[in-house]
C-alpha positions, 0 to 999 in steps of 0.5 A: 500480528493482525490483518487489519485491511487490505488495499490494491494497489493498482500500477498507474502512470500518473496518478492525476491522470488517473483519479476522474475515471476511479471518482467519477465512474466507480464513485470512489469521490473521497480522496484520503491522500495524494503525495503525487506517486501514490493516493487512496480515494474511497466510497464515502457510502462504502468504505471501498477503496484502492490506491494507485501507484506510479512509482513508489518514492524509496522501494524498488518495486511497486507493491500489487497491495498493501496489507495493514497490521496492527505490528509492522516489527512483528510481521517482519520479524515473522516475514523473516523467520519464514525466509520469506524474500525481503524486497524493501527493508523494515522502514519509519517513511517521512509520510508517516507509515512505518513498512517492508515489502516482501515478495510472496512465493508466488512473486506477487509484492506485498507492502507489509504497513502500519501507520503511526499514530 
């Protein structure tokens, strides 16, 4: 498995609410998704991003970030062997990510995701 990036994921209570403050004064302008719990808005001049979450729509917990890999079923697998705690199962989301959230020894919550092509 590879890290292919790594977005936080910023607990918000409305997500509407929330987007004229990280566009209009962090310039993050460029909104790549919004499915009403959750949306990414992105520097078109950087590439900075970040995400903020209201209430995920199947985990338990809301993740502090989303770490993109190119084998989902691989990290898993890996997550599983180390015993790491798995807190949302291996899961195809009708969004189009395939996913698992495992909580760090620290207790952090991290969203484990690739997208499908």
């Amino acid at each position: 498995m590879r890290v292919v990036d790594i977005i936080a994921d910023l607990r918000v209570d409305d997500v509407d609410a929330a987007r004229q403050f990280y566009t209009d004064y962090l310039g993050l302008t460029t909104e790549e998704f919004n499915l009403g719990w959750v949306a990414r808005f992105t520097s078109p001049e950087t590439g900075a991003h970040l995400q903020v979450v209201s209430r995920d729509a199947s985990a338990p917990e809301n993740p502090v970030i989303s770490v993109k890999v190119d084998d989902v079923d691989e990290a898993y697998a890996a997550a599983q062997q180390a015993g790491y705690e798995i807190v949302h199962p291996l899961t195809t989301e009708p969004w189009g990510v395939r996913r698992f959230f495992l909580r760090a020894p620290d207790g952090n919550v991290l969203n484990i995701v690739q997208h499908h092509a």
